[in-house]
C-alpha positions in Angstrom: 34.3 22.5 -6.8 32.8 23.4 -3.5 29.6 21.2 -1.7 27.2 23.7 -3.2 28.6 23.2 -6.8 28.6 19.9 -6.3 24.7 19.5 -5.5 23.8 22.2 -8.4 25.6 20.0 -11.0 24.0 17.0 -10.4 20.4 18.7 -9.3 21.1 19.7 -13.0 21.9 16.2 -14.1 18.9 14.9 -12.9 17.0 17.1 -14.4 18.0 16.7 -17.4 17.8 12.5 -17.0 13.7 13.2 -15.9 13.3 15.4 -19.6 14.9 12.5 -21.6 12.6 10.0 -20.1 9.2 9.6 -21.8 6.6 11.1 -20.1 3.7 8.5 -18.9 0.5 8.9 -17.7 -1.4 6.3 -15.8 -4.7 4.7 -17.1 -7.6 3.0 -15.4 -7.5 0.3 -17.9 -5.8 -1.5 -20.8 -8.4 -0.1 -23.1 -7.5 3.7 -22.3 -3.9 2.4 -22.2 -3.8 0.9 -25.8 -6.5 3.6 -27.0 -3.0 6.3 -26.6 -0.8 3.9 -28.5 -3.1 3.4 -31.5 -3.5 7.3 -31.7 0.4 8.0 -32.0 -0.2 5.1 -35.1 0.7 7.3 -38.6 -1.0 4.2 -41.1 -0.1 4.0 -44.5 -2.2 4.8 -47.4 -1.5 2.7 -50.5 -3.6 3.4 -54.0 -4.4 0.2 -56.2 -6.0 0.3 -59.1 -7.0 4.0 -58.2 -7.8 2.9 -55.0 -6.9 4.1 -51.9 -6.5 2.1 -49.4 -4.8 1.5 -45.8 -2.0 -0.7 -46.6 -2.0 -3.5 -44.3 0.3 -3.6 -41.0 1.0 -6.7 -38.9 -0.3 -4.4 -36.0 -3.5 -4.4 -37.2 -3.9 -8.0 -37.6 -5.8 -9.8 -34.7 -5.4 -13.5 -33.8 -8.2 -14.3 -35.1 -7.0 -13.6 -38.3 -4.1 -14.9 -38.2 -5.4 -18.0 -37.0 -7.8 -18.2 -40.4 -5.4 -17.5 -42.9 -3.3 -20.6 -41.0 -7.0 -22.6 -42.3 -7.7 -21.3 -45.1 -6.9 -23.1 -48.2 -6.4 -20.5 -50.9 -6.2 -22.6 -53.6 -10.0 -23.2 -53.2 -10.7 -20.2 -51.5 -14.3 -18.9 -52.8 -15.5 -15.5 -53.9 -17.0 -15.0 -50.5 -13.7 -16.1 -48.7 -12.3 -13.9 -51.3 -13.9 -10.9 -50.1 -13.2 -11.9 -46.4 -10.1 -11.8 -46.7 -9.7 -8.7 -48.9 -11.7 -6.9 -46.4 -9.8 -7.7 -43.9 -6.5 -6.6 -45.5 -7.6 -3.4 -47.3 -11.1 -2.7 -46.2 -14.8 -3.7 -47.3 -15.2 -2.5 -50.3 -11.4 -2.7 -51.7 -12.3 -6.0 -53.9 -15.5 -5.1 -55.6 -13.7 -1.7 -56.5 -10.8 -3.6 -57.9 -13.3 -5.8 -60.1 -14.9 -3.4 -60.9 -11.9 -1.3 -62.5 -10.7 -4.5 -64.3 -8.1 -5.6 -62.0 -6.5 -8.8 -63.4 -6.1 -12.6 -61.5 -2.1 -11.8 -62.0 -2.6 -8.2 -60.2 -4.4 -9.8 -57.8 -2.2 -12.1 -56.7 0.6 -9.6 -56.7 -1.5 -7.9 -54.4 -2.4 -10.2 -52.0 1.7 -11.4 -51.6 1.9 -8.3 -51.4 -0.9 -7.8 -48.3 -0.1 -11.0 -46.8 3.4 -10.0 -46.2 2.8 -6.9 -44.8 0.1 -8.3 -42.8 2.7 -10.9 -41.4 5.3 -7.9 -40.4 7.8 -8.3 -43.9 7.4 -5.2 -46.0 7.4 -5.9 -49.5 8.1 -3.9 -52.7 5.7 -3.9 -55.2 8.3 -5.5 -57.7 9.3 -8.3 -54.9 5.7 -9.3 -55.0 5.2 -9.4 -58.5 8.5 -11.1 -58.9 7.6 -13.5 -56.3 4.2 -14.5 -58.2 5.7 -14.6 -61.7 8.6 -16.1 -60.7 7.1 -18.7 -58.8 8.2 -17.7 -55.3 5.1 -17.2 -53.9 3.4 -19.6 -52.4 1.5 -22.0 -55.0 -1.9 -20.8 -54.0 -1.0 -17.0 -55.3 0.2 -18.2 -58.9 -2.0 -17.7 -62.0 -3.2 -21.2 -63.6 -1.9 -20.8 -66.9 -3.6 -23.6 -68.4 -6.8 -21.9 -67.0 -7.2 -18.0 -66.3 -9.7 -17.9 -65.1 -9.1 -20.2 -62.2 -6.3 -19.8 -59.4 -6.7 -23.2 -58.6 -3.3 -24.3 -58.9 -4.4 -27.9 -59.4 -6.2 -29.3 -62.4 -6.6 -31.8 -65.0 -3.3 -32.0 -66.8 -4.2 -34.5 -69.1 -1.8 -37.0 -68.5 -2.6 -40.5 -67.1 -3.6 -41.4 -63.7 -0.9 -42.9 -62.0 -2.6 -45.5 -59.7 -1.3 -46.5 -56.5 -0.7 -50.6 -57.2 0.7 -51.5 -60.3 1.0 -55.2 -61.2 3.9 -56.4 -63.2 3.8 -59.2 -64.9 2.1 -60.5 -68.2 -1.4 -61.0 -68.6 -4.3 -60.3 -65.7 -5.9 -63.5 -64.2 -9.0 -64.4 -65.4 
């Protein structure tokens, strides 16, 4: 191979290095910047209850969030919180929709395991969140009371005697 060869072959080589290399362009800010790398995003469309919905993606989730599900205690959440947090996983109007097509406190604790852990990067089957719930694997906050159904308050009144924190021992009291 002559000088000439030599500088065809690896004018070739280069070339094609410079087509395997993603192409960039340059942006005046980070807006512009992350505006491109949102738009080559395909989400995910999930149907619940008849539904649809974007299913939640640990992308989407903003510090902000993250930082109030870290607060919030679900075991006492309220209807509002309820919503807030619904909204913010599936979109506004996702709960009220669900309600209103007679979705279930079990469903929707399968479903929110299910949102959370997506929303938190770990994709979840369907079946691994309703196994988690049913099972018990979920956290305590997503299990259905069964003494009350109507609560997911995983605390209540069991009925069984208050176990105070001093105990004498011993006969009778003093007088």
């Amino acid at each position: 191979m002559d000088v000439e060869e030599s500088l065809q072959r690896a004018s070739e080589i280069q070339a094609d290095q410079e087509s395997d290399q993603p192409q960039t362009s340059e942006h005046e800010s980070f807006d512009a910047f992350w505006a491109e790398v949102e738009s080559a995003r395909e989400p995910e469309y999930e149907t619940i209850l008849g539904v649809t919905v974007k299913a939640p993606d640990s992308r989407d989730m903003t510090l902000q969030f993250k930082r109030e599900m870290s607060q919030m205690d679900i075991q006492n959440v309220s209807e509002e919180e309820a919503q807030r947090l619904v909204a913010k996983l599936f979109g506004d109007h996702a709960l009220e929709s669900w309600v209103d097509a007679g979705m279930s406190e079990e469903q929707f604790g399968v479903v929110v395991a299910w949102g959370i852990a997506r929303a938190s990067g770990t994709k979840m089957t369907w079946r691994e969140a309703y196994t988690a719930v049913v099972e018990g694997k979920a956290p305590e906050r997503l299990k259905p009371n069964p003494k009350n159904p109507t609560s997911n308050h995983a605390s209540g009144n069991t009925g069984g005697r208050s176990k105070g924190g001093s105990r004498r021992r011993g006969g009778r009291r003093k007088k």
